[in-house]
C-alpha positions as CSV (number, residue, x, y, z in Angstrom):
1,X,98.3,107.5,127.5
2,X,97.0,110.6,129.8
3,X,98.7,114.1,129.4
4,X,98.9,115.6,132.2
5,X,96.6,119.2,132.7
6,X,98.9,122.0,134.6
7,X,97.0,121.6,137.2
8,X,97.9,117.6,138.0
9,X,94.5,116.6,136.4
10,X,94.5,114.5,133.0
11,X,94.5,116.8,130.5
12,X,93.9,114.6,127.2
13,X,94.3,110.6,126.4
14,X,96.0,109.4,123.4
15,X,95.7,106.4,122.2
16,X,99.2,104.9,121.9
17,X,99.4,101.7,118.5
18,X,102.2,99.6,119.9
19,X,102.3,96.0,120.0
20,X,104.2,95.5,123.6
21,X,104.9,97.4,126.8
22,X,108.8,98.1,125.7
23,X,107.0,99.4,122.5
24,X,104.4,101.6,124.0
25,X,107.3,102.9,127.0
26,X,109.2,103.6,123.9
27,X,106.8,105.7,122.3
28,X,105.8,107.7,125.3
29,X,109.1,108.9,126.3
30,X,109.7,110.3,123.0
31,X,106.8,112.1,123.3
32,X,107.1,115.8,123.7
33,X,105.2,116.9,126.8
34,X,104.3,120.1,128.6
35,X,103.2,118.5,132.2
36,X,103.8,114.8,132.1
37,X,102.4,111.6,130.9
38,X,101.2,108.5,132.7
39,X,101.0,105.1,130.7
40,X,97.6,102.5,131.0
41,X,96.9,99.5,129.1
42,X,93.6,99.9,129.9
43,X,93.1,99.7,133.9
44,X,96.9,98.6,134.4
45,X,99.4,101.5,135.4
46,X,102.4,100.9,132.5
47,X,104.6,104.2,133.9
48,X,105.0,108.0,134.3
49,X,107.3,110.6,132.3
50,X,107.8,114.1,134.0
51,X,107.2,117.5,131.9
52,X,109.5,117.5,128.5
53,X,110.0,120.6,126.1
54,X,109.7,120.0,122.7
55,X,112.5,122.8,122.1
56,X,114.5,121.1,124.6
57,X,114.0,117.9,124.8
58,X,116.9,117.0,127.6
59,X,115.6,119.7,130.1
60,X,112.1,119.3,132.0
């Protein structure tokens, strides 16, 4: 997975341990996260979360 920077750019990967997609989509949305996250297995685009708070997890 790629945080994304404040400026649009990536602004660190993650490597994500899941065994499946639904697993690894699962993970990621839980994921507190200032700018975003995009989702790659490898070279193959998996999804895209928008900016979450981790105080407020419901609001962007």
């Amino acid at each position: 997975m790629f945080r994304i920077g404040h400026d649009g750019t990536v602004g660190k990967a993650d490597i994500l341990d899941a065994d499946t997609d639904d697993e690894a989509k699962a993970m990621a949305a839980m994921l507190p996260n200032g700018h975003g996250i995009d989702l790659w297995e490898r070279a193959r685009y998996l999804a895209s979360y928008p900016p979450k708070s981790a105080l407020y997890p419901g609001r962007e």
